[in-house]
C-alpha positions in Angstrom: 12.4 29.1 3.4 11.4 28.5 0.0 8.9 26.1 -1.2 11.9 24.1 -3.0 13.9 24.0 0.7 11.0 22.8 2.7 10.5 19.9 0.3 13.9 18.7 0.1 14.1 19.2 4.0 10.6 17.2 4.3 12.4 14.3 1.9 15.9 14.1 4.1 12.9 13.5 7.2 11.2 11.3 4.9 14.1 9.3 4.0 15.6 9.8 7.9 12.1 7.8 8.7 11.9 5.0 6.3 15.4 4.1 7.8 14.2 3.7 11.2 10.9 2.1 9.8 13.4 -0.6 7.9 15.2 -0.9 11.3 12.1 -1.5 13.3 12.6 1.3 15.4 8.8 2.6 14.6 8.5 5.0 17.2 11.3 6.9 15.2 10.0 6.5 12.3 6.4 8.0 13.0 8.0 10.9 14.8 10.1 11.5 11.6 7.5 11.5 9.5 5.0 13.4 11.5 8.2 15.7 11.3 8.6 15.5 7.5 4.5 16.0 7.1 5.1 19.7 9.6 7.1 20.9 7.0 5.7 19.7 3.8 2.9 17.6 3.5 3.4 14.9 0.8 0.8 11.8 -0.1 4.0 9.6 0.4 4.6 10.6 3.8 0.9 10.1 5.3 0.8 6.6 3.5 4.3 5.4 5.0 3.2 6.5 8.5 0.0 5.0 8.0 2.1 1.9 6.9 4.0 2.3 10.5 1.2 2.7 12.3 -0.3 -0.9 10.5 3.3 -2.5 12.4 1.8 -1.6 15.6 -1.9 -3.0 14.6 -3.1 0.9 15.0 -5.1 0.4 11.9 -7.5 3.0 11.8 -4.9 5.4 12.2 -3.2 3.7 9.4 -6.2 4.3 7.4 -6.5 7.8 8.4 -3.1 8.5 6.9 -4.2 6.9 3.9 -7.2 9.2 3.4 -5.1 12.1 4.1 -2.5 10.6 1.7 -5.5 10.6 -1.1 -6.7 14.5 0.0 -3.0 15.6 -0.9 -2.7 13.6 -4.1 -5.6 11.4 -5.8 -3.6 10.0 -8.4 -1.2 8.3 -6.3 -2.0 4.7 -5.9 -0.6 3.2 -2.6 -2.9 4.7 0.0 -5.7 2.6 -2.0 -4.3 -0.2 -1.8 -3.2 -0.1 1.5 -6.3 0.5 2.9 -7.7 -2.6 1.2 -5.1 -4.4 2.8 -5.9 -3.0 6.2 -9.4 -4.1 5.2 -8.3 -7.4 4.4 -6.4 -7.5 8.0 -9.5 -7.2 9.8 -11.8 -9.3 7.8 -13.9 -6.8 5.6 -13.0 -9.0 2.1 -16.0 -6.8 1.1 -15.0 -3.3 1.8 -11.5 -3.6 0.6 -12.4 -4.3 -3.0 -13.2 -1.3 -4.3 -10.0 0.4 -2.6 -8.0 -2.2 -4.3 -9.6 -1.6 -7.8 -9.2 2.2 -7.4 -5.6 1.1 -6.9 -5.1 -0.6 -10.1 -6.7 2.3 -12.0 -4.1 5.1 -10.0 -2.3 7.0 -12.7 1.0 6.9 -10.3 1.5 4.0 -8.5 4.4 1.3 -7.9 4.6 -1.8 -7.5 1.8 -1.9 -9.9 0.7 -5.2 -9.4 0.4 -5.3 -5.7 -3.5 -4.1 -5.8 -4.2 -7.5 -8.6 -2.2 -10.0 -6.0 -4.5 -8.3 -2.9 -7.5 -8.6 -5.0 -6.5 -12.1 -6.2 -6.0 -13.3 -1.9 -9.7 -11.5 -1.7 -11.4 -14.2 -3.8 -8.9 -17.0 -3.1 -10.2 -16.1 0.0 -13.8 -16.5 -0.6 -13.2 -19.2 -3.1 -13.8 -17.4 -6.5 -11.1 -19.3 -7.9 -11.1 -17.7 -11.7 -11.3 -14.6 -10.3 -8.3 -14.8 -8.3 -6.9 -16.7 -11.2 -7.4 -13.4 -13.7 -6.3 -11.5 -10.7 -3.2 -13.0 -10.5 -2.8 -13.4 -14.0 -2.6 -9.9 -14.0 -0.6 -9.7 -11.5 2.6 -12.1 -12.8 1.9 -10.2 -16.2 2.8 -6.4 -14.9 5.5 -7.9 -12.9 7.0 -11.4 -14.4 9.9 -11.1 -11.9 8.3 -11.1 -8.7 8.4 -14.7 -7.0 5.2 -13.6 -4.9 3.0 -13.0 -8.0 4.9 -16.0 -9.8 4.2 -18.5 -6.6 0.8 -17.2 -6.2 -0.5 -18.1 -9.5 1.4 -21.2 -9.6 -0.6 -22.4 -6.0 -4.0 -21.0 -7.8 -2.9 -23.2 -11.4 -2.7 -26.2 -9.7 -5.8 -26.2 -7.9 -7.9 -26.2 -11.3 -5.5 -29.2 -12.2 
């Protein structure tokens, strides 16, 4: 098989896997992509597992795929930012910053403004309310239709009011 086949056959698993994942049939899913990563190992796959994994509260293997997802492709964003979620999830406000602002600086990554709304729950979280504020600022800026960022910075508004 060419490069160009194993690919496209890695996506269909890919693809095959998020539907499961969507469905909440995560077993599936993480066979799938475990599947799609045999044939062609993409960051998007071992960051969507690790995502999987996070459903069943496995997350260091979540965060494993996440570091694997970096090793195949530093530029992409999402692994970053997941694992300061995951971080977030088991308390360490401290250790998931700097994953989350290696997130906003990712040259590919989408939704952009997820890493500025996890950074902005970090220090609503410990109370550094104009942080969060410029966080989530941010946030509603790169993305003016999401309700999450727009709710967000409406709760953090009216607390300085």
């Amino acid at each position: 098989m060419s490069e160009a086949d194993l690919r496209e056959r890695a996506l269909a698993l890919f693809q095959e896997a998020y539907a499961h994942q969507v469905q909440k049939d995560l077993d599936e899913a993480i066979r799938l992509y475990q599947e799609s990563l045999a044939v062609y190992p993409t960051a998007e796959a071992h960051t969507f597992l690790g995502w999987t994994y996070s459903f069943q509260g496995r997350l260091d293997d979540a965060i494993a795929e996440c570091h694997k997802a970096i090793a195949v492709d530093p530029d992409f964003g999402n692994p970053y930012n997941d694992i300061g979620v995951y971080l977030i999830e088991r308390g360490d406000l401290d250790g998931a910053v700097p994953w989350l602002e290696r997130a906003k600086q990712a040259p590919r990554y989408e939704p952009r403004h997820f890493p500025y709304m996890n950074l902005g729950r970090v220090y609503l979280r410990r109370g550094q309310w104009r942080e969060a504020l410029r966080e989530l600022e941010a946030a509603a800026r790169l993305a003016p239709s999401d309700p999450g960022a727009r709710r967000m910075l409406h709760e953090i508004r009216a607390r300085f009011n």
